[in-house]
MOPAC internal coordinates of N, CA, C and O (Angstrom, degrees):
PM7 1SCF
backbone

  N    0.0000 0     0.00 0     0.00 0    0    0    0
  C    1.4407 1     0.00 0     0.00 0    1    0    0
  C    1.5172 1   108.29 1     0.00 0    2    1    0
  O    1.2310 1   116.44 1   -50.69 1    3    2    1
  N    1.2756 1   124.36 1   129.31 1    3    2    1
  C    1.1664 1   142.90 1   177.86 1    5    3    2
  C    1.5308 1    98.62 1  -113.14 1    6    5    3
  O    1.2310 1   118.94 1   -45.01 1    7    6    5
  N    1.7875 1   119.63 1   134.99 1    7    6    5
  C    0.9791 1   112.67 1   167.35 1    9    7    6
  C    1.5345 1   104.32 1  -173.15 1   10    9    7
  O    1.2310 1   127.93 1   -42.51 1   11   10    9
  N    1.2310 1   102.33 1   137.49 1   11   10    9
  C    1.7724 1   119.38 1  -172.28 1   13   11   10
  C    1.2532 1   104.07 1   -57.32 1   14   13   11
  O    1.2310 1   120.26 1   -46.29 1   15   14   13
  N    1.3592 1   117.11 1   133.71 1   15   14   13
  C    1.3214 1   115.81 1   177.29 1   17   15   14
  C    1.4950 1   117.42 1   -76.35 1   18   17   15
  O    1.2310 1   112.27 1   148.56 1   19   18   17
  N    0.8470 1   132.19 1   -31.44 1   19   18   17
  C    1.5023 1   136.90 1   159.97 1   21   19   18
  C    1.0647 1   137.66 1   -43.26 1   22   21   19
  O    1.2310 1   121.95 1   174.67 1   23   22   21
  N    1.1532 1   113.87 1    -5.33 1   23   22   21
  C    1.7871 1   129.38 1  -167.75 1   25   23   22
  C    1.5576 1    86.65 1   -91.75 1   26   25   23
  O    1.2310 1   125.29 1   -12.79 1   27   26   25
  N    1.7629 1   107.45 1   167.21 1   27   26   25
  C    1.1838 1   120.76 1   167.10 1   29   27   26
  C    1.7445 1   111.45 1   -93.94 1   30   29   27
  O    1.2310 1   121.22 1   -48.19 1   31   30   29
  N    1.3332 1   115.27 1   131.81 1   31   30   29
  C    0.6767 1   130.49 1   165.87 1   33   31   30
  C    1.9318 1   126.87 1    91.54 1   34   33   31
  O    1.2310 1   112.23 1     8.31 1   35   34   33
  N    1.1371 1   132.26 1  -171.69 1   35   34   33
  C    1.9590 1   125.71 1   172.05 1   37   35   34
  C    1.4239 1    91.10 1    70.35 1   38   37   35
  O    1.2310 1   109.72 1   177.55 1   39   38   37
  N    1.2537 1   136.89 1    -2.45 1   39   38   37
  C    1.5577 1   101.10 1  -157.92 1   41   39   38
  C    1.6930 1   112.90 1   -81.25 1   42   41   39
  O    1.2310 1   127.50 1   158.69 1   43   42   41
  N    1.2407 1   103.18 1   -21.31 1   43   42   41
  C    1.7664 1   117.06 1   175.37 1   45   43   42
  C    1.8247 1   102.46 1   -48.74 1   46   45   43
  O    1.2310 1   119.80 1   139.12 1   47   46   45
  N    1.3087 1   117.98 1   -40.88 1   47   46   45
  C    1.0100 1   120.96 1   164.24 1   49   47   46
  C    1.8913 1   150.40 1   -67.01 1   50   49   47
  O    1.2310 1   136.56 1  -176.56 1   51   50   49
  N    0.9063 1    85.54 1     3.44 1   51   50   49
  C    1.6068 1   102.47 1   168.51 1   53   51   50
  C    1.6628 1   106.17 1  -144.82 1   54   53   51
  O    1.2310 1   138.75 1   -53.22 1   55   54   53
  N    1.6230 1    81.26 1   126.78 1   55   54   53
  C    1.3303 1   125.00 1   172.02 1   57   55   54
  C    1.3540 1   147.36 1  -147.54 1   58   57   55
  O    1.2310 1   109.11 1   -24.85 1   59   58   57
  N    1.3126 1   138.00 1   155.15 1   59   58   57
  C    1.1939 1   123.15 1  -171.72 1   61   59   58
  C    1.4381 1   122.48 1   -13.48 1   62   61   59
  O    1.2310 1   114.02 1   151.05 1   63   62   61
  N    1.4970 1   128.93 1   -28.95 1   63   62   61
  C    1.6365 1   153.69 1  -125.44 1   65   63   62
  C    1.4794 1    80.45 1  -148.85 1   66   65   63
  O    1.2310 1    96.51 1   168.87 1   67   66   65
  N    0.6978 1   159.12 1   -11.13 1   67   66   65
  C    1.9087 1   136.63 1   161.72 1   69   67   66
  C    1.4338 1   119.40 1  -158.60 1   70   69   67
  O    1.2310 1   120.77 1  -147.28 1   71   70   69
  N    1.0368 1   116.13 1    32.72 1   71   70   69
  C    1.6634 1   130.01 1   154.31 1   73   71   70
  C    1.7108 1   116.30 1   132.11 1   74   73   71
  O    1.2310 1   125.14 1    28.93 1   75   74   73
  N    1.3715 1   107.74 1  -151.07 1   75   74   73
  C    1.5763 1   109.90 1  -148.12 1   77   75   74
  C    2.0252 1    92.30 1  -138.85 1   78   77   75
  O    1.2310 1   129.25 1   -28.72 1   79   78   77
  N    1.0719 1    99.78 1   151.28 1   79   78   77
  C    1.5344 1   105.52 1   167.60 1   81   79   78
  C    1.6358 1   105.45 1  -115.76 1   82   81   79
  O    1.2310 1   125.26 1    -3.95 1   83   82   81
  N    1.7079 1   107.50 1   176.05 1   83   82   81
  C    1.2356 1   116.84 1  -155.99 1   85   83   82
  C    1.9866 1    89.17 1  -153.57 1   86   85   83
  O    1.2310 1   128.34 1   -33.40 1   87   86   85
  N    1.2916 1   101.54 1   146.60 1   87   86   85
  C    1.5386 1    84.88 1   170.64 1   89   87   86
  C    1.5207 1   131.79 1  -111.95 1   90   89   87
  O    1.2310 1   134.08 1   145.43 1   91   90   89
  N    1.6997 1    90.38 1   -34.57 1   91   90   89
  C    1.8359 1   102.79 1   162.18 1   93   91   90
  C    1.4633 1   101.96 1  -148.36 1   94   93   91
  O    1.2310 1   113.95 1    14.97 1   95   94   93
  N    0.9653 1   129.06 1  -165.03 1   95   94   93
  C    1.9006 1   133.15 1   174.96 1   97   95   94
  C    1.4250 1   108.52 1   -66.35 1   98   97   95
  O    1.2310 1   113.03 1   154.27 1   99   98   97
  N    1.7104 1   130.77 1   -25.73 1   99   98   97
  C    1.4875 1   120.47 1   146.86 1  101   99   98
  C    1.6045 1   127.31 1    -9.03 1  102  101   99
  O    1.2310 1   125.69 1   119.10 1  103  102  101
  N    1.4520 1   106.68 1   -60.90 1  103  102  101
  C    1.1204 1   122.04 1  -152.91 1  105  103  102
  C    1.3672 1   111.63 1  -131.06 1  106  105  103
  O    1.2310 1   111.66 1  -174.63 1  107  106  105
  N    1.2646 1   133.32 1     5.37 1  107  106  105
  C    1.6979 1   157.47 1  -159.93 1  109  107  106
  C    1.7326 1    85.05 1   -82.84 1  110  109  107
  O    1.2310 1   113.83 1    93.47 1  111  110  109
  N    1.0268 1   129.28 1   -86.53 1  111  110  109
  C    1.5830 1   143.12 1   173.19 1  113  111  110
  C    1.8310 1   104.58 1    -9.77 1  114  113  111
  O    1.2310 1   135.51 1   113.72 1  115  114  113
  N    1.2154 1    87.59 1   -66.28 1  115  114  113
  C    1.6394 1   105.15 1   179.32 1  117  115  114
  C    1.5084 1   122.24 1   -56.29 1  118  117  115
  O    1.2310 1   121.66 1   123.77 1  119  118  117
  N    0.6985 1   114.42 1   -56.23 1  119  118  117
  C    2.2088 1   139.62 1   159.57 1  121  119  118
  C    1.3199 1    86.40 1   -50.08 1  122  121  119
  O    1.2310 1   108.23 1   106.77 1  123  122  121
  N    1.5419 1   139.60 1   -73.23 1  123  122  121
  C    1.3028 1   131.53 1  -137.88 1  125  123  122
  C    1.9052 1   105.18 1   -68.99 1  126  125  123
  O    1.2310 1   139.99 1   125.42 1  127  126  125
  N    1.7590 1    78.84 1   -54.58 1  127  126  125
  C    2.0173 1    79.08 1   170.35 1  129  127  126
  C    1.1980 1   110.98 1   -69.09 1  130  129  127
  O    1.2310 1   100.58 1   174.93 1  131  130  129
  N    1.3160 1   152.84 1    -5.07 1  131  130  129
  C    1.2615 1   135.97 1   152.74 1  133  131  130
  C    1.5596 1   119.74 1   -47.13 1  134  133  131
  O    1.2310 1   132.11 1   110.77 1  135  134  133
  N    1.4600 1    94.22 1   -69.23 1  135  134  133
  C    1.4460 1   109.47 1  -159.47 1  137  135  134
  C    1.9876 1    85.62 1   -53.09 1  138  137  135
  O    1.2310 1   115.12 1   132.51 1  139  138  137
  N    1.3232 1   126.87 1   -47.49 1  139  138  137
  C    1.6976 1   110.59 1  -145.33 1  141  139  138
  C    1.6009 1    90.47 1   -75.24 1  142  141  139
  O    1.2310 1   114.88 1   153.28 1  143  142  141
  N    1.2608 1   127.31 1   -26.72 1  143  142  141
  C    1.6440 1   124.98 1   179.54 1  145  143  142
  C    1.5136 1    99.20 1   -59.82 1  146  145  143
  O    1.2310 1   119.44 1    94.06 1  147  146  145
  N    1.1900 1   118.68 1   -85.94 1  147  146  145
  C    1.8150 1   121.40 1   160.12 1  149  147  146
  C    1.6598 1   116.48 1    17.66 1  150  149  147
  O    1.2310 1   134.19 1   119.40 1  151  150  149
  N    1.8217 1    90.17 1   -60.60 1  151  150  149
  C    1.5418 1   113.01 1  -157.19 1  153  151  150
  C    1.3052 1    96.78 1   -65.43 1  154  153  151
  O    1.2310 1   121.85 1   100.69 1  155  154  153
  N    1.1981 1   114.06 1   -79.31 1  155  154  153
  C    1.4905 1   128.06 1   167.25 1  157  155  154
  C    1.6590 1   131.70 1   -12.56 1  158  157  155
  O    1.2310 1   133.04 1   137.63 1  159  158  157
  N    1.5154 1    92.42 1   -42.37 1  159  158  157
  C    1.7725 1   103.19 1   179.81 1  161  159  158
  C    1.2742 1   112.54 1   -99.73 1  162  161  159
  O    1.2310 1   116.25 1  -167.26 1  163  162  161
  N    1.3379 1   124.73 1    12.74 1  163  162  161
  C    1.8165 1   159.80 1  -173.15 1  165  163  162
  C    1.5173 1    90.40 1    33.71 1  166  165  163
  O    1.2310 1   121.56 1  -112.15 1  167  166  165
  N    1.6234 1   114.62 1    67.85 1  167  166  165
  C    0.8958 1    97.25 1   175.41 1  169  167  166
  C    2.2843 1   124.23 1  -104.87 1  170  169  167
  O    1.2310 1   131.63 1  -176.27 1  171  170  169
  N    1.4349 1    95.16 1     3.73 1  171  170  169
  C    1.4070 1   112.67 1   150.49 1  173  171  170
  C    1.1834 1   122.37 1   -73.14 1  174  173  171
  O    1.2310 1   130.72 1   -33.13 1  175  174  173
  N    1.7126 1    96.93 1   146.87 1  175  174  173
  C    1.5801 1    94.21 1   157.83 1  177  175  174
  C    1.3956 1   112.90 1  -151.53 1  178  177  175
  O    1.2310 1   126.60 1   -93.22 1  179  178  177
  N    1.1674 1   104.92 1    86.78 1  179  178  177
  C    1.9447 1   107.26 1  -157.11 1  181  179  178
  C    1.2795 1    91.16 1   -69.36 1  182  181  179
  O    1.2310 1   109.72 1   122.71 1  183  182  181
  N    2.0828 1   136.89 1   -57.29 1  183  182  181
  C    1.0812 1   115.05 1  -172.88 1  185  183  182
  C    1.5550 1   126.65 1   -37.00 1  186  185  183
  O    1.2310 1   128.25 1   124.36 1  187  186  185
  N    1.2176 1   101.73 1   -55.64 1  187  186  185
  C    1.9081 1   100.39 1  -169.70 1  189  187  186
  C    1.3653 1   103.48 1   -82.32 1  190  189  187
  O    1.2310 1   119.91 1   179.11 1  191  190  189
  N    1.6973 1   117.77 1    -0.89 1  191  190  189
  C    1.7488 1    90.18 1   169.08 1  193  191  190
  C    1.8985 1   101.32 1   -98.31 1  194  193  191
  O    1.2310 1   118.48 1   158.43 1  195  194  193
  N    1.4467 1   120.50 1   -21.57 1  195  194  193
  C    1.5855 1   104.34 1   161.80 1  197  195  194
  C    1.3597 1   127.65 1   -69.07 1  198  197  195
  O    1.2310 1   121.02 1   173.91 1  199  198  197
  N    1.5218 1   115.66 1    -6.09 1  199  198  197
  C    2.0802 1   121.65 1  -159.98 1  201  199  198
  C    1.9893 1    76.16 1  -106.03 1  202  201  199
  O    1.2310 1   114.37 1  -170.68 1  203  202  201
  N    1.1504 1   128.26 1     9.32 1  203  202  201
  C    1.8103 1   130.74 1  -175.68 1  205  203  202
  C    1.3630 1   100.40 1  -104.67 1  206  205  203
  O    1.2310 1   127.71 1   109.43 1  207  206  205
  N    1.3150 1   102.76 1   -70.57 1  207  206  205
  C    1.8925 1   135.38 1   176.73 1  209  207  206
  C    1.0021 1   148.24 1   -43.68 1  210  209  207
  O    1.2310 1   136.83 1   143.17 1  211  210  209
  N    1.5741 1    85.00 1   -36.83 1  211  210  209
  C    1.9773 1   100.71 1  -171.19 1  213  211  210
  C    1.2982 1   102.03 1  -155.39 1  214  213  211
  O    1.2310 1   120.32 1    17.75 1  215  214  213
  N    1.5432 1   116.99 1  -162.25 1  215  214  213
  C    1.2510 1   131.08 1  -167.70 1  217  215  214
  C    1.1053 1   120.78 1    83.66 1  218  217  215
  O    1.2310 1   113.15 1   -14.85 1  219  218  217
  N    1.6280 1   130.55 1   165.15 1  219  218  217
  C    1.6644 1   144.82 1   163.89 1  221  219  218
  C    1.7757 1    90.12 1   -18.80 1  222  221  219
  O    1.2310 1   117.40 1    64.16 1  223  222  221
  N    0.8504 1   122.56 1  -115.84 1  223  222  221
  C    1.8404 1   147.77 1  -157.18 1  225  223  222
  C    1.1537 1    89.14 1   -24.49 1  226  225  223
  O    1.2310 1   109.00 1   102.51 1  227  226  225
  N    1.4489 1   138.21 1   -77.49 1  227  226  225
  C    1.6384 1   126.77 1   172.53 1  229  227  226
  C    1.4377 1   142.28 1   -10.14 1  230  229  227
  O    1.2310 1   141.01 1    98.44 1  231  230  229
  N    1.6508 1    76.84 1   -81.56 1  231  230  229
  C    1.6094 1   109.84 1  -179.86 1  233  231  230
  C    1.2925 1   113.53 1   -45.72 1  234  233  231
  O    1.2310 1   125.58 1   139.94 1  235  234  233
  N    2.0486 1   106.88 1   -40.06 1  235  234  233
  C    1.3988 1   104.38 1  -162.95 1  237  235  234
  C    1.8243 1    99.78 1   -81.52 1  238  237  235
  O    1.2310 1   115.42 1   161.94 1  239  238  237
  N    1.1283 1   126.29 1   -18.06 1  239  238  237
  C    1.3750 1   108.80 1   179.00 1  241  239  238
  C    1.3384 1   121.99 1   -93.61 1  242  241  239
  O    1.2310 1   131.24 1   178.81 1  243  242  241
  N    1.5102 1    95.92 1    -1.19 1  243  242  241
  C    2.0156 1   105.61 1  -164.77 1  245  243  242
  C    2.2302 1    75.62 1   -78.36 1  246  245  243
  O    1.2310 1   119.33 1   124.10 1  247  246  245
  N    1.3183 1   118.89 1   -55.90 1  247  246  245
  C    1.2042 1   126.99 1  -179.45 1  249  247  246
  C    1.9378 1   122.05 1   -48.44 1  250  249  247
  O    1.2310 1   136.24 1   111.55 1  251  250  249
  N    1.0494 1    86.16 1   -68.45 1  251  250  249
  C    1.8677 1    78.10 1   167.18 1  253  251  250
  C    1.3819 1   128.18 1   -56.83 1  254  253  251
  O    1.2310 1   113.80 1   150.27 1  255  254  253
  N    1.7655 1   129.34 1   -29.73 1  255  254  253
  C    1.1886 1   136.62 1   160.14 1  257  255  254
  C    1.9641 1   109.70 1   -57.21 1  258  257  255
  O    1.2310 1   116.01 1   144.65 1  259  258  257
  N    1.3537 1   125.18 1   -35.35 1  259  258  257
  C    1.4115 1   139.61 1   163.16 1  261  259  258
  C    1.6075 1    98.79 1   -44.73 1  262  261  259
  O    1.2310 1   128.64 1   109.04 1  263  262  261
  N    1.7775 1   100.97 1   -70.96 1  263  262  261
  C    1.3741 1    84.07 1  -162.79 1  265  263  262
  C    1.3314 1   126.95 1   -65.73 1  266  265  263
  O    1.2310 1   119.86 1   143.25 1  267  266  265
  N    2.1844 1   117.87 1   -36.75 1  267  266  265
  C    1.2436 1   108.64 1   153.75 1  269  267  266
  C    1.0765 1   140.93 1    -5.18 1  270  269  267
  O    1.2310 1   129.65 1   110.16 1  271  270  269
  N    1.5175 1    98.99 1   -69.84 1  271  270  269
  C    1.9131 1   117.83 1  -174.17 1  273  271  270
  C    1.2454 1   107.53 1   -62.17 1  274  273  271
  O    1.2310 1   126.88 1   144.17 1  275  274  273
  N    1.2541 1   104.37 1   -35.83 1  275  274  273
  C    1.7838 1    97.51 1  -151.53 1  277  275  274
  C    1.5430 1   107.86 1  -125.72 1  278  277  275
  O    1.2310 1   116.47 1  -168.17 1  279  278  277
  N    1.4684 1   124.31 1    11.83 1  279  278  277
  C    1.4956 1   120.39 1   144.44 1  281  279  278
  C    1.3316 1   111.60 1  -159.59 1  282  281  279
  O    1.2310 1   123.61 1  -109.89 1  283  282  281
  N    1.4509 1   110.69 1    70.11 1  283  282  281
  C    1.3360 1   109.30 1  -177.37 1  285  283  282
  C    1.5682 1   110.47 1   -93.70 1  286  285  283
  O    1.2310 1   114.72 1  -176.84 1  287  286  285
  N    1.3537 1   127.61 1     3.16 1  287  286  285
  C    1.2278 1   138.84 1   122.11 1  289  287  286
  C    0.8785 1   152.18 1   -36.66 1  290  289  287
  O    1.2310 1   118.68 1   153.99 1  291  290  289
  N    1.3408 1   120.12 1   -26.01 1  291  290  289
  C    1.4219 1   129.53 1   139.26 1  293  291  290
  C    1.5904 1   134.62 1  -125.04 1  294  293  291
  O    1.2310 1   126.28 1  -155.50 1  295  294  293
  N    1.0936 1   105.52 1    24.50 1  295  294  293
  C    1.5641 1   117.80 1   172.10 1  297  295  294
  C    1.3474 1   117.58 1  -138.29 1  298  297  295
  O    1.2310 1   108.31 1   -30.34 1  299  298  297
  N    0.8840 1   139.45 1   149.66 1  299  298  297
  C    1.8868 1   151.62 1  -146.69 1  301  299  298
  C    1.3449 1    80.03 1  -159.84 1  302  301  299
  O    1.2310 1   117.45 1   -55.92 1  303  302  301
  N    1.3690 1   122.45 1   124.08 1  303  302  301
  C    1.3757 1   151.98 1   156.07 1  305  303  302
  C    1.7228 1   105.70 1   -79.90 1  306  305  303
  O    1.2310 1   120.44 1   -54.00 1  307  306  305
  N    1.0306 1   116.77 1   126.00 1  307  306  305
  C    1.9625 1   102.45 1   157.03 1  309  307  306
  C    1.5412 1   115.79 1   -39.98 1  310  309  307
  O    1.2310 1   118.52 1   -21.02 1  311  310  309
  N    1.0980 1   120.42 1   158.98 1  311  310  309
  C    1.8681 1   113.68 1   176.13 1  313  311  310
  C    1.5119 1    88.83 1   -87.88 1  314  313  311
  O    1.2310 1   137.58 1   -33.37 1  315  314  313
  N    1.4500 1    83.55 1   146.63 1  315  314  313
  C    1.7242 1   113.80 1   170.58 1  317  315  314
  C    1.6806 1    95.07 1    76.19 1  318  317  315
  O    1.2310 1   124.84 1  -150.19 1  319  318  317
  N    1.0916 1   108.31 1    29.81 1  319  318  317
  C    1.7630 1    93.21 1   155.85 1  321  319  318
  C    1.3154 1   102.88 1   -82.46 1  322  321  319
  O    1.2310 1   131.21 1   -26.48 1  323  322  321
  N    1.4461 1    95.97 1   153.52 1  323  322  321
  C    1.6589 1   119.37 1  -157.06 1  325  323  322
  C    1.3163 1    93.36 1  -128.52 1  326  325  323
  O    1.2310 1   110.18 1   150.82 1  327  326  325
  N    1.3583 1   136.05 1   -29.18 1  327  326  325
  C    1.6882 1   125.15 1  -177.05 1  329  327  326
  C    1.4735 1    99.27 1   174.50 1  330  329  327
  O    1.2310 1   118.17 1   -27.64 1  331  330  329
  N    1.3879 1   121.10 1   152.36 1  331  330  329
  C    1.1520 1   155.77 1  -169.80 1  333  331  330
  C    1.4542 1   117.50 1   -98.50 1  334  333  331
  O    1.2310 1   106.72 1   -42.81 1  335  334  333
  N    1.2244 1   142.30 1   137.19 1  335  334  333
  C    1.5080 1   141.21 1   171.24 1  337  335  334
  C    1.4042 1    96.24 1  -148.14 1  338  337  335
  O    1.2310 1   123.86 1   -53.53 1  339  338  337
  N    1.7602 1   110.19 1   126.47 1  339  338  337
  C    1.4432 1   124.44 1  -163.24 1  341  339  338
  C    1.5335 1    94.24 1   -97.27 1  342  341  339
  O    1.2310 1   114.37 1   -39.15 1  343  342  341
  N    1.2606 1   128.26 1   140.85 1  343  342  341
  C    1.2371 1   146.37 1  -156.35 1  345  343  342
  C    1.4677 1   116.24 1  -105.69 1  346  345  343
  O    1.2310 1   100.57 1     1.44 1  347  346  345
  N    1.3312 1   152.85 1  -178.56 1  347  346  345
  C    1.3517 1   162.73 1  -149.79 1  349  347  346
  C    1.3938 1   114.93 1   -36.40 1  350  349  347
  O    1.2310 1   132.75 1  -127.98 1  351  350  349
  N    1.6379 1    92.97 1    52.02 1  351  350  349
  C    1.5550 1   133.90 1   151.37 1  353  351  350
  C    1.6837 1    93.95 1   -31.00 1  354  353  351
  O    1.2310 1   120.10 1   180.00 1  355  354  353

């Protein structure tokens, strides 16, 4: 993953482990031959650092620990909720 640092938003997502940023065409050249040297020496591994990071099973507990913390004043979970998945996304 190549991606301008300036943009809003993804940036949690690139890292040492799944690619390189760039900031304008300055430095695009520079980032670009990084990342394909990188590529070459397989030294990414975005799958096993997103199947670590993210996804359903994650997400849903990184989210129910949120709501805990942060409105357990007005929300009552069933006991033994285990994770959360936000709906008509």
């Amino acid at each position: 993953l190549l991606m301008n640092r300036n943009i809003i938003g993804g940036w949690k997502y690139v890292n040492e482990k799944t690619g390189e940023f760039f900031n304008d065409l300055s430095d695009f050249q520079k980032s670009l031959t990084k990342i394909l040297s990188k590529a070459d020496r397989h030294e990414y591994e975005p799958r096993r650092w997103v199947s670590t990071h993210a996804g359903d099973q994650i997400s849903g507990v990184k989210l129910r620990k949120f709501i805990e913390e942060n409105f357990a004043d007005r929300v009552k979970l069933p006991d033994n909720t285990q994770m959360l998945f936000p709906s008509g996304a």
